[in-house]
C-alpha positions in Angstrom: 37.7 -63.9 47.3 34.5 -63.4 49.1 31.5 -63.5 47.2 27.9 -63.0 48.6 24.5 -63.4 46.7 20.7 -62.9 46.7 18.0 -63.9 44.6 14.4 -63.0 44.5 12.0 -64.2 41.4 8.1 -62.7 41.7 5.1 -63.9 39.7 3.5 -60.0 39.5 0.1 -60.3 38.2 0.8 -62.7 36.1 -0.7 -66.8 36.2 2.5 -68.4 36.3 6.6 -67.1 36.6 8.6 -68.0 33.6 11.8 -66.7 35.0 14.2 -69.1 36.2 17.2 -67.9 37.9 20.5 -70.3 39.5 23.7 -70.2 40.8 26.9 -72.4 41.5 29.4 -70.9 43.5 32.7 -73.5 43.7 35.9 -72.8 45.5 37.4 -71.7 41.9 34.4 -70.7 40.0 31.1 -69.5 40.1 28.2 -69.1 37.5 24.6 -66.6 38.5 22.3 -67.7 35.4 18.9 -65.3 35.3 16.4 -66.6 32.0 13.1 -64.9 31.3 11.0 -67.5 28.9 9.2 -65.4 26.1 5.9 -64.6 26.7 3.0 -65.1 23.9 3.9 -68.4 22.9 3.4 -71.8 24.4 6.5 -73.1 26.6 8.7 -70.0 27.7 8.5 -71.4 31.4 9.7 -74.7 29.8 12.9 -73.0 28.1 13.8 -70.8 30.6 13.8 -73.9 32.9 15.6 -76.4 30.2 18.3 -73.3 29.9 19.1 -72.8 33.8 19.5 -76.6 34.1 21.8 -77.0 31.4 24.0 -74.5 32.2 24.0 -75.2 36.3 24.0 -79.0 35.5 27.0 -79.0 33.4 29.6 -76.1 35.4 32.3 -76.9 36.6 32.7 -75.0 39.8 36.5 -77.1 40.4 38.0 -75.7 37.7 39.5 -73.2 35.4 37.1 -70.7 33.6 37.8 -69.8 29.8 35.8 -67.7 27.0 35.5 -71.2 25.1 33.7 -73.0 28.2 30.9 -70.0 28.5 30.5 -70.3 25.1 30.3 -74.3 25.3 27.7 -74.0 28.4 25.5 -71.4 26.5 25.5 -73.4 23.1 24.4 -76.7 25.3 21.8 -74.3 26.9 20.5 -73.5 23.2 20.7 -76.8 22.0 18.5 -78.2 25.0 15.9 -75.6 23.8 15.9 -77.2 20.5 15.6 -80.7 21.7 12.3 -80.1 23.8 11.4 -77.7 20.5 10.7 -81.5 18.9 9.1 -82.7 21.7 5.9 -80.9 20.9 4.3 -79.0 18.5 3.0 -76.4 20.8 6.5 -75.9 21.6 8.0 -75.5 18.2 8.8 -71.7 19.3 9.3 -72.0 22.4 12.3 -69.2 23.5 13.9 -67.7 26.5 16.0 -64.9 27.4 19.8 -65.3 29.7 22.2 -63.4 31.3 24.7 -65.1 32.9 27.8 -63.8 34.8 31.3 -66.7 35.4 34.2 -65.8 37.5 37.3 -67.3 38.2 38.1 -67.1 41.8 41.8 -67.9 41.5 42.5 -65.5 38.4 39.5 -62.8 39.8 38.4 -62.7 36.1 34.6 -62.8 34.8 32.5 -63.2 31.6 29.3 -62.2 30.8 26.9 -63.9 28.4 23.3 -62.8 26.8 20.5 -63.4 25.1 17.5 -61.2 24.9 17.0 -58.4 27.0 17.6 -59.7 30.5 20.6 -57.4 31.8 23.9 -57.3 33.4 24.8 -54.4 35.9 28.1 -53.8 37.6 28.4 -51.3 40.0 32.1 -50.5 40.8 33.6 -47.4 43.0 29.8 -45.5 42.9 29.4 -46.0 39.4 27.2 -47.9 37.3 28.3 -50.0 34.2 25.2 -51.3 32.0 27.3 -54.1 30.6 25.0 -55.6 28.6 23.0 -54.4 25.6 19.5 -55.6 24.7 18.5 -58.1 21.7 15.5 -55.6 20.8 13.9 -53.5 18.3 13.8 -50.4 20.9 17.8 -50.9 21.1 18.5 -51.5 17.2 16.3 -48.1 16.7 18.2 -46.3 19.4 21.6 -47.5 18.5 20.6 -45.8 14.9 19.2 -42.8 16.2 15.5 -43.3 15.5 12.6 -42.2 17.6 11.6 -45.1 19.6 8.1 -43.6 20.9 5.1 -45.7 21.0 7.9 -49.0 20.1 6.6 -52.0 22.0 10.2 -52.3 24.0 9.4 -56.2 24.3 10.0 -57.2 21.0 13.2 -59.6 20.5 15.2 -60.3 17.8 17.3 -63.0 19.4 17.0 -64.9 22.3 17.7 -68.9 22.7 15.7 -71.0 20.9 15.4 -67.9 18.2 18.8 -68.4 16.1 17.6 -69.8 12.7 19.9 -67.0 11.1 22.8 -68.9 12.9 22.8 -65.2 15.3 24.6 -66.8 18.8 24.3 -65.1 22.3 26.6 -62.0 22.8 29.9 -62.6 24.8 32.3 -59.9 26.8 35.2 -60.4 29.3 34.9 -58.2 31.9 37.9 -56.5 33.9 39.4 -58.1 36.4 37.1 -58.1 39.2 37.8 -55.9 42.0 37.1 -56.0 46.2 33.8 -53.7 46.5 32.4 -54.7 43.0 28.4 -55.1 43.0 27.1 -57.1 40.0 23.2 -57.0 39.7 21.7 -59.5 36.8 18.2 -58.9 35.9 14.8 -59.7 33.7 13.0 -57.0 31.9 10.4 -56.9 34.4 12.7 -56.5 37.1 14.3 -53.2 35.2 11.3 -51.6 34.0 10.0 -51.3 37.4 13.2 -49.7 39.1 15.2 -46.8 37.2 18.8 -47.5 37.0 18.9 -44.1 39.2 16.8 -45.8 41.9 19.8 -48.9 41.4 22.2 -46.9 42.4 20.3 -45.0 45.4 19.3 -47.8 46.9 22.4 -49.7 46.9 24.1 -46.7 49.0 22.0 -47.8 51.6 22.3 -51.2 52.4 25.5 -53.7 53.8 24.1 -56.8 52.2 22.7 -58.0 48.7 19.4 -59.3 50.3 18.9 -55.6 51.5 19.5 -54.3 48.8 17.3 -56.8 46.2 14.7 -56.0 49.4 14.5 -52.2 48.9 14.3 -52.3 45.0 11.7 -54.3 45.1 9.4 -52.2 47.6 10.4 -49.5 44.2 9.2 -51.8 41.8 5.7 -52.5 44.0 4.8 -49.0 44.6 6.4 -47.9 41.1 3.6 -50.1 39.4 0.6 -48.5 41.2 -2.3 -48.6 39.2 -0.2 -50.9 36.4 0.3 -53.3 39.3 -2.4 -55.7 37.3 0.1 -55.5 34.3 2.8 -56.4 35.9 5.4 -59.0 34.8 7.4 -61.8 36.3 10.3 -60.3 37.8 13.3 -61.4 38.3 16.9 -60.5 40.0 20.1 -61.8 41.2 22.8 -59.3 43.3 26.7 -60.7 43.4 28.8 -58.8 45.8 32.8 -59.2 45.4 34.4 -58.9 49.0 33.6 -56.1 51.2 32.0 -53.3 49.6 32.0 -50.8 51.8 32.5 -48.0 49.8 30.5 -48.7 47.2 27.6 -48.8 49.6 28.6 -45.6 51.8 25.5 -43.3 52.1 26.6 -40.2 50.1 24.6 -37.6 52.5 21.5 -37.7 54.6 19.5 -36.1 51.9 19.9 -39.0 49.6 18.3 -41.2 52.3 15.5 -38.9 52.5 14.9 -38.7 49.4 14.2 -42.5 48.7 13.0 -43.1 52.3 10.1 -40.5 51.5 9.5 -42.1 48.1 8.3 -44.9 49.8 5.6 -43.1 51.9 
């Protein structure tokens, strides 16, 4: 099984990046880590970093995947947070957000991991699966059918480092994975400034990952604009399974158009 990835990680307007973002690809496993340290308090950069070394530093690329060993790498993640928590007082809070995708090469199988609202994406056959669901207060509301206007859409109510309540990091196996599969794993900054539409178009235009991370984030610069001196850290990882040819056919000329003029 071929994989191919791409990575790109942006300050914005921001003084420093606090997004951390890894990868391990062994001849039977593989694990693409993204973390997004929480903003507002002292130490997110710290976190995010402590939680990408962890779980890079401890995979096992030569062997076997299993639900238990995400879990195990994700609990180690948490539990270096809460180790360099002691080290300072200033970091007593300190917090970061993870998505983190593992396959198994030999069996084709894969697991996702969060924490937060850093995302999962898979893209398989033209459509788009939003495999992960947010750790906010914008999602609770939604999920129970509450107006979510005016919300700030940043606020968390887990992320690593933020599990007094004994909450843990959401889990999922994911179908077998399948030649033409497109996994994207982003931060928040990275998905507020390119619509899930915009995804989609601009991954029917490209052959590789690199292209395609490339084209979103022209999107995301000229989607800011005027915010552009808001903008976050941004984040993203792209994971392409095999050949995936179909998956990034150009459906007509007038879909290339249409983004190619969007970026006039």
């Amino acid at each position: 099984m071929n994989i191919t990835t791409a990575s790109l990680s942006e300050r914005g307007a921001r003084a420093s990046n606090q997004d951390q973002v890894g990868e391990i690809l062994g001849s039977r496993a593989a694990c693409f880590i993204v973390c997004d340290g929480i903003a507002g308090l002292p130490g997110g950069d710290t976190a995010a970093r402590l939680a990408c070394e962890s779980i890079v530093s401890r995979f096992n690329a030569e062997g076997h995947l299993s639900a238990q060993h995400v879990r195990q790498y994700v609990n180690d993640a948490n539990q270096a947070i809460r180790i360099g928590q002691k080290t300072s007082p200033d970091y007593a809070r300190m917090g970061t957000t993870l998505v983190g995708l593992f396959i198994d090469r030999d069996y084709q199988l894969a697991y996702c991991t969060h924490a937060g609202d850093s995302r999962l994406y898979l893209f398989r056959r033209g459509w788009l699966h939003h495999v992960t669901i947010d750790h906010s207060l914008v999602q609770q509301m939604k999920d129970a059918g509450h107006d979510t206007d005016g919300i700030n859409n940043n606020l968390l109510y887990f992320a690593l480092g933020m599990n007094d309540d004994g909450r843990e990091a959401s889990y999922s196996y994911l179908e077998p994975i399948e030649d033409g599969d497109a996994f994207l794993l982003c931060t928040d900054g990275f998905w507020h400034g390119v619509s899930e539409e915009q995804m989609q178009q601009t991954l029917h235009l490209v052959t590789t990952p690199q292209e395609w991370l490339t084209l979103m984030n022209q999107l995301i610069i000229k989607n800011n604009g005027d915010s552009q001196s808001r903008q976050d850290n941004y984040s993203a990882l792209a994971v392409w399974i095999g050949s995936p040819h179909d998956t990034t056919l150009l459906h007509s000329p007038a879909d290339a158009m249409q983004f190619l003029s969007s970026r006039d």
